[in-house]
C-alpha positions as CSV (number, residue, x, y, z in Angstrom):
1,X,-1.5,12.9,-25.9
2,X,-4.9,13.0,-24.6
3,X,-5.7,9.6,-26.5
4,X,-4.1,7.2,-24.2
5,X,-5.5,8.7,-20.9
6,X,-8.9,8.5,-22.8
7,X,-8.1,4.4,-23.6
8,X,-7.1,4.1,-19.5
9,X,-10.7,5.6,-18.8
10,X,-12.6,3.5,-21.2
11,X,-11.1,0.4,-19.7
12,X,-11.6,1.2,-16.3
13,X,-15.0,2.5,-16.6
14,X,-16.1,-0.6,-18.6
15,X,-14.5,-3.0,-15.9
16,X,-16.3,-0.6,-13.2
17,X,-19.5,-1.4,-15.2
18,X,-18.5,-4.8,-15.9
19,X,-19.5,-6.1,-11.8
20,X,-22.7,-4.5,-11.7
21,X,-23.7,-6.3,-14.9
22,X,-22.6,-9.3,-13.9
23,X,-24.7,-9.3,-11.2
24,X,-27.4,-8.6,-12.7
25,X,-27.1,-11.1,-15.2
26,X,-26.4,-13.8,-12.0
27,X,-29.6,-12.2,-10.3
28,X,-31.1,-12.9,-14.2
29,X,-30.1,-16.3,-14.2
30,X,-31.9,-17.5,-10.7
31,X,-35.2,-16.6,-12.1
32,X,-36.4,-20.0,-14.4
33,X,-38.6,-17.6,-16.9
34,X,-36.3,-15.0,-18.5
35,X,-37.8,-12.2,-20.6
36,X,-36.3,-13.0,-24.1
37,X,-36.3,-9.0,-23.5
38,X,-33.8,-9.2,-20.8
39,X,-31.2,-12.1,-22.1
40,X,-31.4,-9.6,-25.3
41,X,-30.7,-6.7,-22.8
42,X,-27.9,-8.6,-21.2
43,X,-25.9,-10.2,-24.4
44,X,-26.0,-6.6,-26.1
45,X,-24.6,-5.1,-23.0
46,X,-21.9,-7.6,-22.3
47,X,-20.7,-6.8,-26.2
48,X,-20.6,-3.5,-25.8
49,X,-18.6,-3.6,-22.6
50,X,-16.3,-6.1,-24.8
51,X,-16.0,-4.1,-27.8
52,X,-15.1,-0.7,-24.9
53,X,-12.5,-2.8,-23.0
54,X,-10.9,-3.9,-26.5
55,X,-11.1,-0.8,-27.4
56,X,-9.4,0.9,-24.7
57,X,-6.8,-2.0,-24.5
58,X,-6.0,-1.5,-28.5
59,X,-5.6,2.5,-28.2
60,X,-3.1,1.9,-25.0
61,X,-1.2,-0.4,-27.2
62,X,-1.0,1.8,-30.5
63,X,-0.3,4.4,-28.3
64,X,2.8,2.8,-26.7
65,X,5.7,4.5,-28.1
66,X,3.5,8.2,-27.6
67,X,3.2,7.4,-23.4
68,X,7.0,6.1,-23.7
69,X,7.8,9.3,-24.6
70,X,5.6,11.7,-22.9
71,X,6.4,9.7,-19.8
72,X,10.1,10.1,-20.2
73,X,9.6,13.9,-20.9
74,X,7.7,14.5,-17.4
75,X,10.4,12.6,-15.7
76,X,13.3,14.8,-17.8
77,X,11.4,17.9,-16.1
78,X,11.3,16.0,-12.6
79,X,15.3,15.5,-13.5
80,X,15.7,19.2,-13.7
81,X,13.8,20.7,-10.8
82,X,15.1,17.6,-8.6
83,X,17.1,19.4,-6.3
84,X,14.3,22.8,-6.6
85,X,11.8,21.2,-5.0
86,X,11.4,17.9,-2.0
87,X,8.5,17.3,-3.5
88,X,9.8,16.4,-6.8
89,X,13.1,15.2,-5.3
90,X,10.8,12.5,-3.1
91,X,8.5,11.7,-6.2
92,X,11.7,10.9,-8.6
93,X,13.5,8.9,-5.6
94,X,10.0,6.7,-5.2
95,X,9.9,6.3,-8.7
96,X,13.8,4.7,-9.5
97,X,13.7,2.9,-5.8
98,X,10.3,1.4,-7.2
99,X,11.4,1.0,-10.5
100,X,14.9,0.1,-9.6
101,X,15.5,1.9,-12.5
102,X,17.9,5.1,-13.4
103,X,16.1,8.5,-15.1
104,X,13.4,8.9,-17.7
105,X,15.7,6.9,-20.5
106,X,18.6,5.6,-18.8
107,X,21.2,7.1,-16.3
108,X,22.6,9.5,-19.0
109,X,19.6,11.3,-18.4
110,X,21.4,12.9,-15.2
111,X,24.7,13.8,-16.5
112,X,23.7,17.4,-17.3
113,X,22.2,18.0,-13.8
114,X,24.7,16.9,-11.3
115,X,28.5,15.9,-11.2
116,X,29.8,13.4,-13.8
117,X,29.4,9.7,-12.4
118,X,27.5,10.3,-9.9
119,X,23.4,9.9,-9.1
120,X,21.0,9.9,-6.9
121,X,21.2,6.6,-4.1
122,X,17.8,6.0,-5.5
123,X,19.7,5.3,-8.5
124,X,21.7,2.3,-7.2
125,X,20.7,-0.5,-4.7
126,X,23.3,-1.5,-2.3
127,X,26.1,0.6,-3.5
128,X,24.5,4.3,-2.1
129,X,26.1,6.8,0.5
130,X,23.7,8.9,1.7
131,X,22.8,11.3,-1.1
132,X,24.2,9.9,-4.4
133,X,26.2,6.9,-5.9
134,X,28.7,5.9,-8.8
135,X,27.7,3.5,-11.1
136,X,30.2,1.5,-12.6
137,X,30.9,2.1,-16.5
């Protein structure tokens, strides 16, 4: 599962070196007499940084359906030890409010950790009592 946090660093670190390369190729660029040595320097650099962001962006997309379901896993555990920890309870609530979204899957994912028909108010926007909610089947 390591591969698609490696292809979320390779894009991010070529886009971190993608500014100061850019510049450098604008500071380049003022100067009428370039080096061939330089414009040389600068094209094999921007194709590397290219071929790293594709790269990145390819292994993230192969990898789709792997972070789909490590993702949903973590938030499975968060499901469980959501009423063991405020922590946890506070992370998950942020998460569905953000997301307006319903556990890792879908709201089934709750049924074995609370009452039957009835969720977290993170779960459900506008119908919500203080601590949970039904949603309607």
């Amino acid at each position: 599962h390591y591969t698609y946090f490696f292809s979320a660093y390779v894009i991010i670190l070529t886009s971190v070196l993608s500014l100061p390369l850019s510049i450098f190729g604008v500071l380049v660029s003022i100067r009428h007499r370039v080096p061939a040595v330089l414009t040389t320097l600068y094209i094999g650099l921007l194709c590397i940084l290219f071929i790293g962001q594709m790269t990145g962006s390819c292994l993230g997309f192969l990898n789709y359906g792997t972070l789909r379901e490590y993702v949903g896993q973590n938030f499975q555990d968060s499901i469980v030890n959501y009423n063991t920890s405020n922590l946890t309870k506070e992370s998950v609530d942020a998460t569905q409010s953000g997301l307006q979204c319903c556990g890792g899957f879908n709201f089934t994912d709750w049924n074995a950790y609370i009452p039957p028909s009835s969720f977290p108010a993170s779960c459900c926007h506008g119908n919500a009592t203080n601590t949970t909610c039904t949603l309607p089947r």
